[in-house]
C-alpha positions as CSV (number, residue, x, y, z in Angstrom):
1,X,117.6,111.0,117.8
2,X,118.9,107.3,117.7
3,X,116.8,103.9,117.6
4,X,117.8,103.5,120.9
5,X,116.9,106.8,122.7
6,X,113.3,104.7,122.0
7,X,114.4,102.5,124.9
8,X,113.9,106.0,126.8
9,X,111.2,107.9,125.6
10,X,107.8,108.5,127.1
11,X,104.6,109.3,125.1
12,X,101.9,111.3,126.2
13,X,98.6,109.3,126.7
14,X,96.7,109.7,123.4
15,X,93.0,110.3,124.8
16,X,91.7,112.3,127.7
17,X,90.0,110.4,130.5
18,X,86.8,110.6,129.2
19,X,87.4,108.6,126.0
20,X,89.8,106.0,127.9
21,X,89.5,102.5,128.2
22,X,90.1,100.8,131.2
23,X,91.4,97.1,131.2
24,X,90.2,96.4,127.6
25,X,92.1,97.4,124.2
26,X,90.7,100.8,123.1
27,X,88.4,100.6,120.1
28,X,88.5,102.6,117.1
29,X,85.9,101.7,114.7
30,X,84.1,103.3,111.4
31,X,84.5,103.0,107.7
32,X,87.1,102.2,105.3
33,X,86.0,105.5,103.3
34,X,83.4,108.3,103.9
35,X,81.7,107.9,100.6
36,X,78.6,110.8,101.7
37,X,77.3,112.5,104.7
38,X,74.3,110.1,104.9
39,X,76.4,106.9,105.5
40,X,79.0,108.9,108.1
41,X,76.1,109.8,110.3
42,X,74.2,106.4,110.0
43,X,77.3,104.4,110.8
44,X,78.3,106.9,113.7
45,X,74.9,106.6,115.3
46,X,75.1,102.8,115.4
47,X,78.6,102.7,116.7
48,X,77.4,105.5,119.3
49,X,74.5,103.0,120.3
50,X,77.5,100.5,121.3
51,X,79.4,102.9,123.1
52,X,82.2,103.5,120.4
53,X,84.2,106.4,121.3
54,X,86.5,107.0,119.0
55,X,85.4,107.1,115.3
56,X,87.5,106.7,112.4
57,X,86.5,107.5,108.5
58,X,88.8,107.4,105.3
59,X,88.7,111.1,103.6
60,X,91.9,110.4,101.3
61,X,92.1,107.4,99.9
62,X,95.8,105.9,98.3
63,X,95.0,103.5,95.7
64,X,96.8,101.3,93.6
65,X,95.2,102.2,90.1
66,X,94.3,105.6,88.7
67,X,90.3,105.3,87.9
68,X,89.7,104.1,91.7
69,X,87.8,105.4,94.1
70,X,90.1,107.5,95.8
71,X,88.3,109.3,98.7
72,X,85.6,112.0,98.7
73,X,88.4,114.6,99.8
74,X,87.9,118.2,101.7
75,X,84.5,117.9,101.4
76,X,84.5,114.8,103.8
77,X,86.0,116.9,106.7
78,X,82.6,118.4,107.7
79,X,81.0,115.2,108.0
80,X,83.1,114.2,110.3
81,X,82.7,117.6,112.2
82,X,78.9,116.6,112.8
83,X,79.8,113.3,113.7
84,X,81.9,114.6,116.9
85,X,78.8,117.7,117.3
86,X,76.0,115.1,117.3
87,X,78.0,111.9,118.9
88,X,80.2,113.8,120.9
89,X,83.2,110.8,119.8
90,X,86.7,111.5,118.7
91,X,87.0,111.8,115.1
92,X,90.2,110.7,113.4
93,X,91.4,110.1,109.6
94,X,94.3,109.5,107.5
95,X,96.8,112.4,106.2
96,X,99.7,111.6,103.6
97,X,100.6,114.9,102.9
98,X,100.8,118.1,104.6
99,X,98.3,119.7,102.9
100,X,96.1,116.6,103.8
101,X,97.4,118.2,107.5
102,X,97.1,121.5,107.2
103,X,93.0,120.3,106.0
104,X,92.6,118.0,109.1
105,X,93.8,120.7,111.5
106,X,91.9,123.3,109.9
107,X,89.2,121.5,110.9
108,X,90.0,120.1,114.0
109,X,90.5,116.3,113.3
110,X,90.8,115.1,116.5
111,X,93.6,112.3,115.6
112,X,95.3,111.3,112.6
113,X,97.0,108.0,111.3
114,X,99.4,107.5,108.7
115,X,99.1,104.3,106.2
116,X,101.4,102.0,105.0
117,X,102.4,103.2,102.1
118,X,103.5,106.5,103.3
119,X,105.3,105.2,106.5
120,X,107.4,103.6,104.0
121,X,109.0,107.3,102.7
122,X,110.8,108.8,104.6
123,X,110.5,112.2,102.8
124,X,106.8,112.5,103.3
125,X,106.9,111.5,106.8
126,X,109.1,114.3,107.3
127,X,107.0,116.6,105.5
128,X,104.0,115.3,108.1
129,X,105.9,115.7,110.8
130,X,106.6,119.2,109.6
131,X,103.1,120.3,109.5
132,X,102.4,118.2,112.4
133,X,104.4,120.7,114.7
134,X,103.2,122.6,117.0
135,X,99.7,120.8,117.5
136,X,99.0,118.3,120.0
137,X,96.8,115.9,118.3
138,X,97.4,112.2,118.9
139,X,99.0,110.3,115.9
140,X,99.1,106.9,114.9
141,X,101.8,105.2,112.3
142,X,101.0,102.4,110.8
143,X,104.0,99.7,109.8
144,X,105.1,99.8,105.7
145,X,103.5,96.9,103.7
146,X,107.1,95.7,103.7
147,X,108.7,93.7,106.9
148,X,111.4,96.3,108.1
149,X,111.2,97.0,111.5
150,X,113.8,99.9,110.7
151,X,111.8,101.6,108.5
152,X,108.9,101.6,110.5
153,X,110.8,103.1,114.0
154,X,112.7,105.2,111.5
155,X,109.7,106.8,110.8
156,X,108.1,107.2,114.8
157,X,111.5,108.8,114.9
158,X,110.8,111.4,112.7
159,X,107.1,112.5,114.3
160,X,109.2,112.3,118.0
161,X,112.3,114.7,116.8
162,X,109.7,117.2,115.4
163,X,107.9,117.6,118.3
164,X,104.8,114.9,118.6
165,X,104.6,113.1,122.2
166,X,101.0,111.7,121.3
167,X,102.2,108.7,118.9
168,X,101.4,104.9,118.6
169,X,102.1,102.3,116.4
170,X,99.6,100.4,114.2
171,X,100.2,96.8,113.3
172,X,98.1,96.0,109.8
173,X,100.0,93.1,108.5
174,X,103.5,93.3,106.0
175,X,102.8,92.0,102.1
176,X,105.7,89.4,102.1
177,X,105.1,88.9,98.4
178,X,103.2,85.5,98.6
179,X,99.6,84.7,99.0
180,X,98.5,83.6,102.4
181,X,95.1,82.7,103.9
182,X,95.1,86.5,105.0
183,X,95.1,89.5,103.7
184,X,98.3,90.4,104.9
185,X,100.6,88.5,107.1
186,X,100.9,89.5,110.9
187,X,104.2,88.2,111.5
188,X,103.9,88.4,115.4
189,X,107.4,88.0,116.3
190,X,108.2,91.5,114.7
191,X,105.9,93.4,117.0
192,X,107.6,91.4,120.1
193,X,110.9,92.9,118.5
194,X,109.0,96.3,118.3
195,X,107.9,96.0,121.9
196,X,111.3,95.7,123.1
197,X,113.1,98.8,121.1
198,X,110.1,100.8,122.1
199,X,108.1,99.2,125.3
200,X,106.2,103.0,126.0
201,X,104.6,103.1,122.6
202,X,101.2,101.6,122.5
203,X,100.5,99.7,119.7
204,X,97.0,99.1,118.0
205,X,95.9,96.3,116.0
206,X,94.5,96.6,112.6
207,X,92.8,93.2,111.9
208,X,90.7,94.0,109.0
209,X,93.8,95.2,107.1
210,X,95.1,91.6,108.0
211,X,92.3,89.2,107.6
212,X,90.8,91.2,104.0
213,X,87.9,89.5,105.0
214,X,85.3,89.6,107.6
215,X,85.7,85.8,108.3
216,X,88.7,85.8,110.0
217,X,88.3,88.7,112.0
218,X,87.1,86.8,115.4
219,X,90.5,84.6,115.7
220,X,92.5,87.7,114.9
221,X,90.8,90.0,117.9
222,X,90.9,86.8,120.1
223,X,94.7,86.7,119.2
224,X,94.6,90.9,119.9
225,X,93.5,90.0,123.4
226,X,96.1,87.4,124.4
227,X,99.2,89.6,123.3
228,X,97.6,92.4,125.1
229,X,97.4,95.2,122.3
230,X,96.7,98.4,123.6
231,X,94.0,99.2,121.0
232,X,92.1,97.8,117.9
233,X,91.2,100.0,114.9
234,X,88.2,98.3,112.9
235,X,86.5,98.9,109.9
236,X,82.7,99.5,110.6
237,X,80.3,100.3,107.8
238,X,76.2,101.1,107.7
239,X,75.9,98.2,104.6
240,X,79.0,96.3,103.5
241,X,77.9,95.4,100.7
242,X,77.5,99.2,99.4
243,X,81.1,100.2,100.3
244,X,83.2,101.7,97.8
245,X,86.5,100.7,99.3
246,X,87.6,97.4,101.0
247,X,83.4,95.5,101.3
248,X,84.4,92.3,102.1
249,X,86.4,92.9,105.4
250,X,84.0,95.7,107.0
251,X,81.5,94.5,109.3
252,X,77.9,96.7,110.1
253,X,78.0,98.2,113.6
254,X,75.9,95.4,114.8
255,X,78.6,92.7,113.8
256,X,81.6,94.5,115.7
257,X,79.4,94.9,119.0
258,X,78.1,91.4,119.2
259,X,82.4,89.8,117.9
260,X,83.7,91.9,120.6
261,X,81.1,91.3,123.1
262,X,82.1,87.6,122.7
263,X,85.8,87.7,122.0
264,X,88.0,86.1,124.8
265,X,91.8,85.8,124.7
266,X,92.6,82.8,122.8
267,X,96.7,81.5,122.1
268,X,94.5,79.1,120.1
269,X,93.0,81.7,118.1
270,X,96.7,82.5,117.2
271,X,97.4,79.0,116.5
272,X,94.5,78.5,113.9
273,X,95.4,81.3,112.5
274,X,99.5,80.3,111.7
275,X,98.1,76.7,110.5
276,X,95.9,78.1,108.3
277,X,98.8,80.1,106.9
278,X,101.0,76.9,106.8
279,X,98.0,75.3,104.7
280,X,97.9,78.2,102.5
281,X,102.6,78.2,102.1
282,X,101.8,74.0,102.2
283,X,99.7,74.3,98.9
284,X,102.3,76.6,97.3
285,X,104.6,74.1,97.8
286,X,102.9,71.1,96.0
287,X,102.4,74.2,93.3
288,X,106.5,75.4,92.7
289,X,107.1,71.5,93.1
290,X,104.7,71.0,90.1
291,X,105.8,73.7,88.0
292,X,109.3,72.1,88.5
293,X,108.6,68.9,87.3
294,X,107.2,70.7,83.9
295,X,110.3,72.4,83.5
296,X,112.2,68.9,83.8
297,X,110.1,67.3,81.2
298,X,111.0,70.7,78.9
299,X,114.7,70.2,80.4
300,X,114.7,66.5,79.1
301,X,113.3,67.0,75.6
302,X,116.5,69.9,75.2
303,X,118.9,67.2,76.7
304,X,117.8,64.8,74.0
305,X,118.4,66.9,71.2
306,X,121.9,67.8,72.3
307,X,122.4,64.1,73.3
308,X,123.2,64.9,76.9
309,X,122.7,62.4,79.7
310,X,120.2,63.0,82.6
311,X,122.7,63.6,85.4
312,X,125.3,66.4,84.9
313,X,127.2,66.0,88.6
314,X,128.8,68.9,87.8
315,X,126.0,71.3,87.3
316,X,124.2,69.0,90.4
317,X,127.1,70.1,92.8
318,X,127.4,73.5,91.5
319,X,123.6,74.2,91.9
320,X,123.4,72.2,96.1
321,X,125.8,74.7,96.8
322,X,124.3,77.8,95.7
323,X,120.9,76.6,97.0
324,X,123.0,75.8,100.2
325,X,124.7,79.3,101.2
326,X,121.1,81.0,100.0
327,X,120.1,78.5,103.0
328,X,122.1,79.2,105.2
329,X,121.8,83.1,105.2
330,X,117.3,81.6,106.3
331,X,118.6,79.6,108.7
332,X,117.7,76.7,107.3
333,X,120.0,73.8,108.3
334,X,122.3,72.1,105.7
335,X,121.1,68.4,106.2
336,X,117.5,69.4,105.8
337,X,118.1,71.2,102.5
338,X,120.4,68.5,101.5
339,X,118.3,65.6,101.5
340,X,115.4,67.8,100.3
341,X,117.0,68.1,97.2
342,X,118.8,65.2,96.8
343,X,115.0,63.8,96.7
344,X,113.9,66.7,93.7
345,X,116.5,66.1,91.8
346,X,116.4,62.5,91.9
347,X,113.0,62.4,90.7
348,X,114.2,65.0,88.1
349,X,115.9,62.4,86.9
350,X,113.8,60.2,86.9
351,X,111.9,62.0,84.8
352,X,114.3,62.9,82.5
353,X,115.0,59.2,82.0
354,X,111.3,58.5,81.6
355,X,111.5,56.0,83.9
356,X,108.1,57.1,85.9
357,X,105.3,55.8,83.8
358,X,101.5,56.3,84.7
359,X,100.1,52.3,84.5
360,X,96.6,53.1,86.0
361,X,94.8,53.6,82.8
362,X,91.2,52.9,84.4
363,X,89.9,56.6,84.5
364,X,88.3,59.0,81.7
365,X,89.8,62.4,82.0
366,X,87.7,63.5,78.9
367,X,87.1,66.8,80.3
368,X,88.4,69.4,83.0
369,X,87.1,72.4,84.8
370,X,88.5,75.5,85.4
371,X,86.9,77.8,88.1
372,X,87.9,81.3,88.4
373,X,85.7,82.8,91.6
374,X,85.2,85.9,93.4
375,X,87.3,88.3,91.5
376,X,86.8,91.6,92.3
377,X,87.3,94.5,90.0
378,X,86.2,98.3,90.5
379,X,84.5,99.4,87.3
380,X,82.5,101.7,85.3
381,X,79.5,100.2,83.9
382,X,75.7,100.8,84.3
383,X,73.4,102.8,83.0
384,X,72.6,105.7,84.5
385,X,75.5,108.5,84.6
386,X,76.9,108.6,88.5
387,X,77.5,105.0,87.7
388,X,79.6,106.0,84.7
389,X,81.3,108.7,86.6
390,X,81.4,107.3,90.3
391,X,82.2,103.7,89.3
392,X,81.2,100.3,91.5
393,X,82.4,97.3,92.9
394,X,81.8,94.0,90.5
395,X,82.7,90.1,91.5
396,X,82.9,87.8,88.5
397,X,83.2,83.8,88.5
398,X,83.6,81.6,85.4
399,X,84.0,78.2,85.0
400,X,85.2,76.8,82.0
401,X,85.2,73.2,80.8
402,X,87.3,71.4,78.1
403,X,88.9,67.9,77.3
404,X,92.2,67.8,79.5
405,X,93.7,64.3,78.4
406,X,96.6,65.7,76.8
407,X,97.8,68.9,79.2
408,X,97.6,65.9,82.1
409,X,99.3,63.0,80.2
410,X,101.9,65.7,78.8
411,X,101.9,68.1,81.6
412,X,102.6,70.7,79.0
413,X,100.1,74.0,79.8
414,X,100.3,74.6,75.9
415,X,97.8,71.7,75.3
416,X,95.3,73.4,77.8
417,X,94.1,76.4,79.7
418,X,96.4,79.1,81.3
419,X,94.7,80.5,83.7
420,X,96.6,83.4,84.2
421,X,95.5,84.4,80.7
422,X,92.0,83.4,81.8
423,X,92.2,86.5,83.8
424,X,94.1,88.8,82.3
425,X,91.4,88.6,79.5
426,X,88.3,89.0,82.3
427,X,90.9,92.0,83.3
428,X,90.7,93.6,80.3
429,X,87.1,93.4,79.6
430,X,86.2,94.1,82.7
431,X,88.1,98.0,82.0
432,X,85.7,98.8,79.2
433,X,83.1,100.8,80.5
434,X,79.4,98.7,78.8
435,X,76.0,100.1,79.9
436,X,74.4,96.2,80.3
437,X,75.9,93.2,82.7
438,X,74.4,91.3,79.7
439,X,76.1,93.1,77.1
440,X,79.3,92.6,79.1
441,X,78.8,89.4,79.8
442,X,78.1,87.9,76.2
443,X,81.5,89.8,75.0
444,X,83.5,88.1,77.6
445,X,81.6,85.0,76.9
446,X,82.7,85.3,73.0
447,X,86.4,86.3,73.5
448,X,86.7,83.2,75.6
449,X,85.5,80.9,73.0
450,X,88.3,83.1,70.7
451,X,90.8,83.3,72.8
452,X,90.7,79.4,73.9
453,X,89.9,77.2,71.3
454,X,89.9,73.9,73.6
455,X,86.8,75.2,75.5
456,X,83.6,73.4,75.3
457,X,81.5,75.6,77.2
458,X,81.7,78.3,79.7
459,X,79.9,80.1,82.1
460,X,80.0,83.2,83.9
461,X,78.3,85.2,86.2
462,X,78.4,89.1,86.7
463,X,77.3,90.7,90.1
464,X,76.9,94.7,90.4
465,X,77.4,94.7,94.2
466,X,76.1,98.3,95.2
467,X,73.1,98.4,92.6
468,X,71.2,102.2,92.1
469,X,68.5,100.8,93.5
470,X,66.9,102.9,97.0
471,X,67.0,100.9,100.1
472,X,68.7,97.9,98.5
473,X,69.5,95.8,100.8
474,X,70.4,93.2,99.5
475,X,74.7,90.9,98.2
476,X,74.1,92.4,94.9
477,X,72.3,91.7,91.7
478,X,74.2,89.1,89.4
479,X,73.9,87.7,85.8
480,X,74.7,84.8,84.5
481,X,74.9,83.3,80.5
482,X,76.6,79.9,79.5
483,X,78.5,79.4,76.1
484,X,78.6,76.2,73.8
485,X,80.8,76.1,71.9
486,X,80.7,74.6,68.3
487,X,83.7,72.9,67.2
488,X,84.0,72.2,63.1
């Protein structure tokens, strides 16, 4: 089967009439994870309450780390058997295997979807599609984290030529290796593109996978509406704030009722959301532009001890035509890149030549703050022993203060704070398992003061976000401890 039998081929509708939608995108909503029976049931009955049909729970979870939560397994499957028993919905989860498969079936999973990072190999979609044949259960394929349209349809292909007529696509956002505003980046013009090699596959939209946090979940269904999706898969959970997997971009049953009782189609909604990526690839800008100016100051100081001049035309030219054919295979046109680097490199030279001097001396810049907030780290400490074994979900922010005069007259990092090392170090502690917040937070607090001997004082805070306390209801319980530090 070619790409462009897809022009062709019809699928099968996915749901009986009963669970249809008429007029409206389809909703699939539940949680990230099933993490016990008692949190499947309670989200299900408040998602029945608001008429969800079709209901959606993680029972294998692909993680990044070993150490992770990674999904309650086999066990799981029964849960969502009651779920369907008591609620009469749909009940659907993710396979990347075919034993995960041959499990679902055994059960009778009602639907199955595939994640990202298994749509991107080609051998285990073939394995799925394997194990897949022969049933009739509808199938969903979500794209790779990578942008490659290919290698999405590539795998549909697969699941068509071994027999499944019950597919649809899943857009949850590609990872094109910067940090943006979202989670992942939508890139809207590939799913136009998608629409047009296959216009009879119906294609969901995954906005919590996109937005990472609940916040930007209204502008992204208002942007679902107005490029008519044909369904939305959210992530619904009982508490949030307890969830093992994914917290901050889940919403309680009550939230997803009253956003999509409100959502309109909006080509505004769309429109906020591309500026605020803009803002977001605007502010990396300022940020490589920076980090090149350093490097010219190192560049000077190496030109001066070989006694070369500033400008080297020859290395100039050799360097605007490189950056030139690397423009034109972006489409970026040759003026533009051009006179945007005829304008870098000048003030390359410039500094180089030391001809830009600061001459507002009227300001103290005696000391500087770095703040390091909401980091988010899956760890093992607590007291009691499921928190040992099970792990939790713990944000940490730090601020750190110390004199910057020198790092912002020299612009060399080595006379302040790296950041980066900042948290690599909060990384490392954060991996040893330690019974007490307090404990853990006055180690951190001293291999700061060791690690960076500029700092003056710091402070950080600790918050367990799913404490072993019953009926907690609350963000979390935090602790926070400030350092002086002495300096002889």
């Amino acid at each position: 089967m070619k790409m462009s039998d897809l022009l062709h081929f019809t699928a099968k509708s996915l749901w009986p009439e009963a669970y249809a939608t008429d007029n409206t995108p389809q909703l699939i909503a539940g949680p990230c994870s099933a993490e016990s029976r008692e949190q499947v049931l309670a989200t299900a009955e408040a998602l029945d309450h608001h008429g969800v049909k079709l209901f959606r729970a993680g029972i294998w979870k692909p993680r990044t780390y070993p150490g992770q939560f990674e999904g309650v397994g086999e066990k799981g499957l029964p849960w969502l058997t009651e779920v369907r028993k008591k609620y009469r919905m749909l009940i659907g989860t993710e396979v990347g295997n075919a034993k995960h498969v041959e499990l679902a079936l055994r059960h009778g999973i009602d639907f199955v979807w595939i994640g990202a990072r298994t749509t991107a190999s080609p051998f285990a979609i073939q394995e799925i599609a394997e194990a897949l044949k022969g049933s009739d259960i509808p199938i969903l394929l979500k794209n790779p984290l990578s942008p490659s349209v290919g290698l999405w349809l590539g795998a549909l292909l697969r699941l068509i030529e071994a027999g499944s007529k019950k597919v649809a696509l899943i857009h949850r956002g590609f990872d094109i290796g910067t940090h943006t505003a979202l989670r992942n980046t939508p890139l809207w013009e590939l799913i136009s593109e998608v629409r047009q090699v296959a216009p009879s596959i119906s294609i969901y939209l995954d906005p919590s996978h996109i937005a990472g946090h609940k916040n930007y979940l209204p502008k992204l269904i208002q942007t679902a509406y107005h490029l008519h999706y044909d369904g939305l898969m959210l992530e619904s959970h009982i508490a949030p704030n307890k969830a093992l997997t994914d917290p901050a971009q889940q919403l309680t049953p009550d939230e997803l009722a009253k956003l999509l009782h409100t959502a309109t189609p909006s080509e505004v909604a769309q429109l906020e959301l591309l500026r605020d990526q803009l803002t977001t690839t605007d502010n990396q800008l300022i940020d490589r532009f920076a980090h090149r100016r350093l490097l010219s100051q190192e560049i000077a100081k190496v030109k001066q001890s070989l006694r070369l001049q500033p400008l080297q035309e020859e290395q100039y030219q050799l360097r605007l035509q490189q950056l030139q054919a690397t423009a034109e295979e972006y489409h970026i046109p040759a003026d533009l890149l051009s006179q945007l680097y005829q304008l870098v490199h000048r003030d390359s030279l410039e500094i180089q030549s030391g001809e830009k001097k600061c001459t507002n001396t009227n300001f103290s810049t005696s000391q500087h703050t770095i703040t390091l907030s909401g980091l988010r780290f899956f760890a093992y400490h607590g007291l009691l022993p499921h928190e040992k074994r099970i792990g939790n979900t713990f944000e940490l922010n730090a601020t750190l203060h110390f004199p910057a005069t020198e790092v912002m007259k020299s612009g060399n990092l080595e006379k302040g704070i790296n950041y980066a090392e900042v948290y690599q170090l909060l990384q490392q502690e954060m991996r040893i398992p330690t019974e007490l917040l307090e404990t853990l937070t006055y180690r951190i607090l001293q291999r700061l003061g060791s690690a960076f001997p500029l700092l003056t004082s710091a402070t950080v805070t600790i918050t367990k976000l799913a404490p072993p306390i019953p009926s907690f209801d609350g963000e979390g319980v935090s602790f926070t401890a400030t350092a002086n530090y002495k300096k002889e």
